[in-house]
C-alpha positions as CSV (number, residue, x, y, z in Angstrom):
1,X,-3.2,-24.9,138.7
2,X,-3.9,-21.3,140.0
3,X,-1.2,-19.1,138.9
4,X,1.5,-17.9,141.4
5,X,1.5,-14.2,142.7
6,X,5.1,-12.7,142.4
7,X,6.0,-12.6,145.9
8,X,4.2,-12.9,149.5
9,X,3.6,-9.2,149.4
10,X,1.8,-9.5,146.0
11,X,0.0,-12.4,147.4
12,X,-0.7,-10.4,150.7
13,X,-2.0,-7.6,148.9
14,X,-4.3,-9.2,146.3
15,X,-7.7,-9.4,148.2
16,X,-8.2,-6.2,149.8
17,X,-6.9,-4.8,146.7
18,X,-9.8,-7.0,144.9
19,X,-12.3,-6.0,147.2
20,X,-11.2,-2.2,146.7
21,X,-11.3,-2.1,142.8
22,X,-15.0,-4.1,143.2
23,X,-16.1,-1.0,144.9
24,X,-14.6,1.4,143.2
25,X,-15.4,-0.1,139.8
26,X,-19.0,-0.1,140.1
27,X,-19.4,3.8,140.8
28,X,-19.9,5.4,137.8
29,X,-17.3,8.1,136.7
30,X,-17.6,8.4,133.3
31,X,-16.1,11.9,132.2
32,X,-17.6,13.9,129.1
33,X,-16.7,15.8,125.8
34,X,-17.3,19.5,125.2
35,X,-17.8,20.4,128.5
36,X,-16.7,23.3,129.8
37,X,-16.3,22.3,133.7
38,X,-13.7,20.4,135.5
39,X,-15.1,17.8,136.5
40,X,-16.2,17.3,133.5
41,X,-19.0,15.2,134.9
42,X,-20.2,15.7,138.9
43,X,-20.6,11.7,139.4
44,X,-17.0,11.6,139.3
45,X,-17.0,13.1,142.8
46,X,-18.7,9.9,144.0
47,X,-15.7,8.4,143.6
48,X,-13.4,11.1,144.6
49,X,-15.6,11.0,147.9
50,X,-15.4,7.9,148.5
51,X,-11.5,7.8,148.3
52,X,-11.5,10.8,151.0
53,X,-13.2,9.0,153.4
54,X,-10.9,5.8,152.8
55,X,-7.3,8.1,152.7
56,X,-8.8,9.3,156.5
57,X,-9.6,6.0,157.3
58,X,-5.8,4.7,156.5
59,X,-4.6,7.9,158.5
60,X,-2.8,10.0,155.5
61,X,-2.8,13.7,155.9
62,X,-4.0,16.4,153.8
63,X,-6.5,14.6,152.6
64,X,-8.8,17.1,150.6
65,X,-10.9,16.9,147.9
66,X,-10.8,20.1,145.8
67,X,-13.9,22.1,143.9
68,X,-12.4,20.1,141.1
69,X,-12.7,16.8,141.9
70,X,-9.1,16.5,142.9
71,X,-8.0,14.0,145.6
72,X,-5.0,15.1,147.3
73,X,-3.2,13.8,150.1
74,X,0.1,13.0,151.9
75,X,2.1,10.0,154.0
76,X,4.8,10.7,155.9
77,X,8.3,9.2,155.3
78,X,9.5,7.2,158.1
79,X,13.5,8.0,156.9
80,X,15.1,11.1,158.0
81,X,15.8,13.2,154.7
82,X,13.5,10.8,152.3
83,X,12.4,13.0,149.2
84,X,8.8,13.0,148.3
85,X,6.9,11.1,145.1
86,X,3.8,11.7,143.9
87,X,1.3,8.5,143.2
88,X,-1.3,9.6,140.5
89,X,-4.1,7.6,138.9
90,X,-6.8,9.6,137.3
91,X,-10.7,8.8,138.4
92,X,-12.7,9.0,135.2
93,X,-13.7,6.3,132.7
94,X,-13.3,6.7,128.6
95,X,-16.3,7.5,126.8
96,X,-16.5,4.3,124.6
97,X,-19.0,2.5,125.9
98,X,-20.9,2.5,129.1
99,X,-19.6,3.3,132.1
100,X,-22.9,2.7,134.7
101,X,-24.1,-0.1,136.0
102,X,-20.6,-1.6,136.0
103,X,-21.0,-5.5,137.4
104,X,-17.2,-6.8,137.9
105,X,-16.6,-11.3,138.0
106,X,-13.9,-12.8,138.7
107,X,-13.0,-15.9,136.8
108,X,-10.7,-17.7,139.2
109,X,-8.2,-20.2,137.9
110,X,-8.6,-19.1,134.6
111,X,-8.4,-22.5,131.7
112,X,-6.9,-20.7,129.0
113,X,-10.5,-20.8,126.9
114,X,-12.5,-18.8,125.7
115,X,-14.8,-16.6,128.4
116,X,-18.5,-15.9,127.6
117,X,-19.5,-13.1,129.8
118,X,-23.0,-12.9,130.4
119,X,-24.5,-10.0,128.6
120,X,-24.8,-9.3,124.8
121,X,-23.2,-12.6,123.4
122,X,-19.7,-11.0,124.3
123,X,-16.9,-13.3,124.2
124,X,-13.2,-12.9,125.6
125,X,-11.3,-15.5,122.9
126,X,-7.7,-15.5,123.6
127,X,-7.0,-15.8,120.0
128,X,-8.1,-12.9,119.5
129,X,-7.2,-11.1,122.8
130,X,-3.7,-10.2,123.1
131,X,-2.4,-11.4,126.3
132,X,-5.2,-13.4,127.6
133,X,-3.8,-16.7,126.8
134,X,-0.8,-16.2,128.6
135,X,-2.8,-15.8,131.9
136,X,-3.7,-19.5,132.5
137,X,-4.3,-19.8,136.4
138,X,-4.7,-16.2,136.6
139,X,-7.7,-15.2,138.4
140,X,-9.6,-12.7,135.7
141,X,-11.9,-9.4,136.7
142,X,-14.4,-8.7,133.9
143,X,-17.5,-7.0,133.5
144,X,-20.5,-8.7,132.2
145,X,-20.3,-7.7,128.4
146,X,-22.2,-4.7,128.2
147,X,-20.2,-2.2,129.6
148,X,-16.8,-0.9,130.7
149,X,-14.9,-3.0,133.5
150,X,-13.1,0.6,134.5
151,X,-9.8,-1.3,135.1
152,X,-8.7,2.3,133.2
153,X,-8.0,3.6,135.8
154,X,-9.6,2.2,138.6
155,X,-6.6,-0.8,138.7
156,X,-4.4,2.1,139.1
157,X,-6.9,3.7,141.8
158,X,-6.6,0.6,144.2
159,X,-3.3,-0.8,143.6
160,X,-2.2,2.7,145.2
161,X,-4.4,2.4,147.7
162,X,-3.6,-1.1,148.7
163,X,-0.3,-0.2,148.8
164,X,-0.6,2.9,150.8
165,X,-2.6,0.3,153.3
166,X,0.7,-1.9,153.5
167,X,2.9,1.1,154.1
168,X,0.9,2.6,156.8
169,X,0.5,-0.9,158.5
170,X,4.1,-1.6,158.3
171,X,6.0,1.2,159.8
172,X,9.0,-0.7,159.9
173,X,9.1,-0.9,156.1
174,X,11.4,2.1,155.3
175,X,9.4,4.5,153.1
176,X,9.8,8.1,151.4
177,X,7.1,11.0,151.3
178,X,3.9,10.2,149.8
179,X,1.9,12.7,147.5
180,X,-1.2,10.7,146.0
181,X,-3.0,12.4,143.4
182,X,-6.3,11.3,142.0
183,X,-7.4,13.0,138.8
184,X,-10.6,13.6,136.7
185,X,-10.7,13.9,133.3
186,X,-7.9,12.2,131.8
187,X,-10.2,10.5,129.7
188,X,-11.0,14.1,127.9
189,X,-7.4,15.3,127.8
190,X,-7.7,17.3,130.5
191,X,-6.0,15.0,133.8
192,X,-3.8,16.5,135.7
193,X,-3.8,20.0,134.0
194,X,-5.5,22.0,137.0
195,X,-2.9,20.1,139.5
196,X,-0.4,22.4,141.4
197,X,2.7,21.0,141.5
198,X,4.9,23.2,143.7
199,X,1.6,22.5,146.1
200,X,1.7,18.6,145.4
201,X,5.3,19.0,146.6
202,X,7.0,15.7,144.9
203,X,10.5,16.0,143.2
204,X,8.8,13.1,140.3
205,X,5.7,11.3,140.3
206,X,4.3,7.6,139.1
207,X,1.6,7.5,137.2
208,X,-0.1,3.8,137.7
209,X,-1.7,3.9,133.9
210,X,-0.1,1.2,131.8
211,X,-1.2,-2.2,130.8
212,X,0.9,-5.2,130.7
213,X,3.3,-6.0,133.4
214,X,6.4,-5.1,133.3
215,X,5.6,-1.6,131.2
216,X,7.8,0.9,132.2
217,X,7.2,4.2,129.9
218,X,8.4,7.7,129.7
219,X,7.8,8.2,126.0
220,X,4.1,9.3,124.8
221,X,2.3,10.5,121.6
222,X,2.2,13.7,120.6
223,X,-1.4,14.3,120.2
224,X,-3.9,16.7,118.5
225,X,-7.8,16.7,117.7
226,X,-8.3,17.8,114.6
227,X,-12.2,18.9,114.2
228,X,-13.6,19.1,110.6
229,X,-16.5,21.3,110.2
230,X,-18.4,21.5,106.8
231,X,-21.5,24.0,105.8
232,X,-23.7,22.9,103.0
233,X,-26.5,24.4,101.3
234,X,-30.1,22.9,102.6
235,X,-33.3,22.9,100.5
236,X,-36.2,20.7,100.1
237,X,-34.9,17.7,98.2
238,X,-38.1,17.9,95.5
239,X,-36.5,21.4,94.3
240,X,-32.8,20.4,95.0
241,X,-31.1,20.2,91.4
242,X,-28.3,22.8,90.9
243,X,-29.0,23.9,94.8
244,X,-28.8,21.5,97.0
245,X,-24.8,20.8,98.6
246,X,-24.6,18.2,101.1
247,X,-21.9,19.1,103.7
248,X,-22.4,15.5,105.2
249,X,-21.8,13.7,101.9
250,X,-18.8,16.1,101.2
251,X,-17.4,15.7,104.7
252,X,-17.6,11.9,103.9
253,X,-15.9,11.6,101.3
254,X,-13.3,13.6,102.7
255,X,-12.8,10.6,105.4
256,X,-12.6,8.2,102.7
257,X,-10.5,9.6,100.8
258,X,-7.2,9.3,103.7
259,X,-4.9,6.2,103.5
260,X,-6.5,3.4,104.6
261,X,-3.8,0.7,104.2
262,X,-1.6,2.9,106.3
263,X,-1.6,5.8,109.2
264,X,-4.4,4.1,110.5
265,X,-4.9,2.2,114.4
266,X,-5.5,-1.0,112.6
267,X,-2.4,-0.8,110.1
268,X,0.4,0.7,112.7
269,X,2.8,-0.4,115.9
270,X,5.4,0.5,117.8
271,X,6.6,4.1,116.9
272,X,4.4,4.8,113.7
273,X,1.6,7.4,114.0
274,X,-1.8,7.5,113.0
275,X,-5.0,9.6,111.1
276,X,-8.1,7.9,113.4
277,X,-11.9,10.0,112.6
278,X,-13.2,9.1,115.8
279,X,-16.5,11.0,115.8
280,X,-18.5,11.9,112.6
281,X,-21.9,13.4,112.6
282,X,-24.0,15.2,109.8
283,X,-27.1,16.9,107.6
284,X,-27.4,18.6,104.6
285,X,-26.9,21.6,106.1
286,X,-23.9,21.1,108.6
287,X,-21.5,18.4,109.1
288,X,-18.4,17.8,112.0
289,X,-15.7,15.3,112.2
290,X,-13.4,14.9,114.7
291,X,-10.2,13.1,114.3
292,X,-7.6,12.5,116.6
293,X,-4.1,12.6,114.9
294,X,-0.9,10.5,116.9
295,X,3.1,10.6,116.6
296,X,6.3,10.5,118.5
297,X,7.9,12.8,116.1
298,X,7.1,16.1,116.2
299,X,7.5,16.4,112.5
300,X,6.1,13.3,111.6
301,X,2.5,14.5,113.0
302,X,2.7,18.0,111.4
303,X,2.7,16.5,108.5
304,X,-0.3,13.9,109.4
305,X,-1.9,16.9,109.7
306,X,-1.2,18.7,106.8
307,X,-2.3,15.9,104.7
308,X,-5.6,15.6,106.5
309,X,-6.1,19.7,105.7
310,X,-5.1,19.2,102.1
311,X,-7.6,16.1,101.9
312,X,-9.9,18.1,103.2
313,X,-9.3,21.1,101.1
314,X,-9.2,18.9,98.0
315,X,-12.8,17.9,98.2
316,X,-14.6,20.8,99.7
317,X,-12.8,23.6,98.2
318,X,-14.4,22.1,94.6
319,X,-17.4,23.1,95.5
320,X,-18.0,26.8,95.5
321,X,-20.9,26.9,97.6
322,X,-19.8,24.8,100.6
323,X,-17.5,26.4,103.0
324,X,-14.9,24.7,105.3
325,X,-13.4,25.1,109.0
326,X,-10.2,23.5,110.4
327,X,-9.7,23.6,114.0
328,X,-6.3,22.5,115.2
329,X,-6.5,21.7,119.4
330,X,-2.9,20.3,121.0
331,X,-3.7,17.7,123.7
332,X,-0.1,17.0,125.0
333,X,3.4,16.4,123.9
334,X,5.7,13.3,124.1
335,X,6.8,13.6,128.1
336,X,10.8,11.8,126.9
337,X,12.3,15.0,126.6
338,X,11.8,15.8,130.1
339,X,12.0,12.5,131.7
340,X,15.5,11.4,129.7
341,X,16.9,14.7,131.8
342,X,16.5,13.1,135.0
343,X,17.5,9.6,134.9
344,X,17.1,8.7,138.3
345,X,13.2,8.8,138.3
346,X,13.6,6.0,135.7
347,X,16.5,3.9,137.3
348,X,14.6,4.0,140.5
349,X,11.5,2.5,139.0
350,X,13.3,-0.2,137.3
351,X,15.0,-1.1,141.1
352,X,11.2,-1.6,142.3
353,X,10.5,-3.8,139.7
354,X,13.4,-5.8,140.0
355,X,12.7,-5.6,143.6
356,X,9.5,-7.4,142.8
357,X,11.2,-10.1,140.4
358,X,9.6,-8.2,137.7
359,X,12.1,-7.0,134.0
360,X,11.4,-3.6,133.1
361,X,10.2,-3.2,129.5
362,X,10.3,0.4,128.4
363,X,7.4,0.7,126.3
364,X,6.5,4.1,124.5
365,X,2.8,4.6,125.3
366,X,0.7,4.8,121.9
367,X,-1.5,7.5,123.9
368,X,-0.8,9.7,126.6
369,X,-0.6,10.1,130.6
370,X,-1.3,12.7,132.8
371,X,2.3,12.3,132.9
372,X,2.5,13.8,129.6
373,X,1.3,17.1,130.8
374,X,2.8,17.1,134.2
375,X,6.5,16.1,132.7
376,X,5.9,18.8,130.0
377,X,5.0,21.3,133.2
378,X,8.2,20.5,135.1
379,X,7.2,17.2,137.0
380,X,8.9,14.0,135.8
381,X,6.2,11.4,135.7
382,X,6.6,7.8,134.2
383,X,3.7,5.4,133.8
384,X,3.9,2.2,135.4
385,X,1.9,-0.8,134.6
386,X,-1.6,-2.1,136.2
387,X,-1.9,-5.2,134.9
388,X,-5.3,-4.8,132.9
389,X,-6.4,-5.1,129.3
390,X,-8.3,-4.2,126.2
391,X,-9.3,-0.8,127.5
392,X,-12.1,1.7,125.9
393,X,-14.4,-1.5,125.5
394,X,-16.7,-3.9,127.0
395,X,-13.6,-6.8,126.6
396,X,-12.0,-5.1,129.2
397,X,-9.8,-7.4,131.7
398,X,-7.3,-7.4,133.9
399,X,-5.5,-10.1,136.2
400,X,-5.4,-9.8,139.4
401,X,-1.9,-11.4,140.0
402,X,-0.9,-8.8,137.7
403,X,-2.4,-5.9,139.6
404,X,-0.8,-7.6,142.9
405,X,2.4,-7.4,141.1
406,X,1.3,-3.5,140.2
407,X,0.7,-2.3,144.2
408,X,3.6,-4.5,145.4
409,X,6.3,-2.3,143.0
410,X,4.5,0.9,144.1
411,X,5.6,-0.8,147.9
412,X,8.8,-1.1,146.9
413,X,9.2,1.9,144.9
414,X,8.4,4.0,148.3
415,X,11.5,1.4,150.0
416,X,13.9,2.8,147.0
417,X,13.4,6.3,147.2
418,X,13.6,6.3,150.9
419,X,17.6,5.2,150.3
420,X,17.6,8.1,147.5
C-alpha cells in the first residue's frame, strides 16, 4: 500500500513541492573547482533566476538576486514582536558526476525491490542502498542512471519554497520573519561565505541540507584540502637511465603508501576522521594530488595531516632530484561550538519536528554546511533533513513523503518561533 505522509499538511504539500523540485532539478547548476569567480559557474544563475521570478510570484519582499548568484528575500511575520530566521539551501550541484541533462522519475508505490533506472545498467538494490528498503510505499524521485538527480540541494531548494507557498496562503497560520537564502557554491566550499549577515537580518538560520528524516545536526567536520604537488625530471625515455625521475610514479606511491585498513571513507563512522585522495593527476614531469582530510577534533585532524606530510616527505624527499610542495587550504570548522551556546535554536527545531510527529536524531554531519561557515561567522545555523539519498552519484534518491515531512517542519518551525 502507498506509504502514509506524516500529516495532512505533508500530504498537502507534496505535489507542488514535486512539481517544483522537477523543475528545478533539470536546470543545470553544477558549480566548479579552481575558479576564481563566485558563481563559480554562470548556469547557476538559471536557477537563481528562476527562483526570483517564483519568490515575486508568492509575494515575498526583497527579492534580489545579487552579482553573485545570491537569492535573497524576505516574509513578513504575521505576530507582533516575532524574531526573524533565515531559510538557506545552496543552488549548486557536486562535481561527481553529471549534472546536465538531468531527467527526474518518480517510482510511485515503491515494492521494496530492486530499481533499474534506465540508463547505463544502473541499479538502485536496497541491499546495498542504505535506507531504500525501508521506503516500501514511498513514492521515489530518481534520475535515469547517468547523472546526478540534484536532490543535493534542490530538495532543500523546494521544500522551502513549498513551504513559504503554505505560509503565504495561510495568513492565519501564526508565523515569524522570514529571511530565505539561496547559495552557490557550496559544492566548492565556498556557500554562504560572501553572505551578509547583519544584512540577511535573522537572529539563527536552518539550513535544509541533511539526509534522512529526522536528522537534526549542529556538529560538522573540520575540513581541509590538502594539495600534493610533485616535480620530476623529464627526458626522452630511450636516454632515461640515471636521469629520468617520475614525479607521477613518486606521487603514487606516496598515496599508497597511507593506511588503507583505517582513516579511510570506506573503513570509518560516526565520529572518526578520514585521509580521502580525491583527485590525482600526473606526467613525468609534474604531478598533483588533492586530498581532502576530515575530523571533529581539532587535534585529531592536525595530526591526519601531519602523517599525510610525513608520508609524503618519506617518499619524495629520497630522491634528490625531485622536489615537493605542500599546500595546506582550511575549508570550515565544526559549527558545535557556536550552536551549543545558543540552545534555543536547537530546542526550537526539535518542537517543529515533534510538531510534525517526527523524533529528532542529532546526527554530527560527516561533511559540512554552509552552516559551518555562517555559525563560525556569528549566525547559528543547524541543518535539518531533506529526505534524499546517496548524494555525489548517479544512485541518487530521495522520497517524497520524506521531503513532505522536510517542508512541513520548516511550516511549523516558522509557527514556533513566532511564540519565541
Amino acid at each position: 500500500m502507498p506509504a502514509e505522509y506524516t500529516s495532512a499538511l505533508a500530504a498537502g504539500l507534496a505535489e507542488d513541492l514535486l512539481a517544483r523540485f522537477s523543475r528545478y532539478v533539470r536546470i543545470d547548476t553544477q558549480s566548479a573547482i579552481d575558479k576564481t569567480t563566485t558563481p563559480s559557474t554562470s548556469k547557476q544563475f538559471d536557477l537563481a533566476r528562476v527562483l526570483e521570478a517564483e519568490l515575486r510570484e508568492l509575494g515575498l519582499e526583497e527579492v534580489h538576486v545579487d552579482e553573485h548568484a545570491y537569492v535573497t528575500a524576505k516574509l513578513e511575520a504575521n505576530v507582533d514582536g516575532a524574531p526573524t530566521i533565515g531559510l538557506i539551501s545552496h543552488i549548486d550541484t557536486a562535481l561527481d558526476a553529471s549534472g546536465a541533462g538531468v531527467e527526474p522519475i518518480v517510482h510511485r508505490n515503491y515494492d521494496g525491490g530492486v530499481i533499474a533506472l534506465p540508463k547505463d545498467g544502473t541499479e538502485l538494490d536496497p541491499a546495498s542502498v542504505p535506507h531504500l528498503g525501508k521506503k516500501r510505499g514511498h513514492d521515489i524521485v530518481t534520475a535515469s542512471g547517468d547523472t546526478l538527480l540534484g536532490a543535493d540541494d534542490k530538495a532543500g531548494v523546494a521544500e522551502i519554497m513549498a513551504a513559504l507557498r503554505v505560509l503565504v496562503s495561510e495568513p492565519e497560520r501564526p508565523r515569524a520573519n522570514i529571511a530565505v537564502a539561496f547559495v552557490p557554491d557550496e559544492e566548492i566550499g565556498h556557500g554562504a561565505s560572501l553572505l551578509e549577515i547583519p544584512g540577511f537580518g535573522a537572529r539563527c538560520a536552518y539550513t535544509i541540507d541533511g539526509s534522512t528524516v529526522g536528522e537534526l545536526s549542529f556538529e560538522s567536520f573540520t575540513a581541509v584540502e590538502v594539495r600534493l604537488r610533485v616535480e620530476g625530471v623529464d627526458v626522452h625515455p630511450g636516454s632515461a637511465s640515471g636521469v629520468m625521475v617520475h614525479a607521477g610514479r613518486l606521487l603514487a606511491r606516496v598515496i599508497a603508501q597511507l593506511p588503507y585498513d583505517r582513516l579511510t571513507p570506506a573503513t570509518t563512522s560516526g565520529r572518526e576522521g578520514f585521509i580521502h585522495p580525491l583527485e590525482f593527476s600526473a606526467t613525468v614531469a609534474k604531478a598533483e594530488a588533492r586530498v581532502i582530510v576530515r575530523d571533529f577534533d581539532e587535534d585529531k585532524l592536525a595530526g591526519h595531516v601531519q602523517l599525510l606530510e610525513q608520508t609524503a616527505h618519506s617518499v619524495v624527499d629520497a630522491e634528490p632530484k625531485a622536489k615537493l610542495e605542500i599546500e595546506v587550504i582550511r575549508q570550515y570548522h565544526n559549527m558545535r561550538e557556536a550552536i551549543v551556546q545558543d540552545q534555543d535554536v536547537v530546542a526550537a527545531a526539535e518542537e517543529a519536528y515533534e510538531a510534525e510527529g517526527i523524533a529528532p536524531v542529532h546526527e554530527p554531519i560527516r561533511g559540512g554546511t554552509d552552516g559551518s561557515q555562517l555559525s563560525l561567522r556569528g549566525l547559528p545555523t543547524p541543518n535539518l533533513f531533506t529526505g534524499g539519498h546517496e548524494y555525489h552519484s548517479i544512485r541518487e534518491w530521495a522520497s517524497l513523503q520524506d521531503m513532505a515531512a522536510a517542508s512541513a517542519v520548516i511550516v511549523h518551525l516558522a509557527e514556533v518561533w513566532s511564540k519565541r
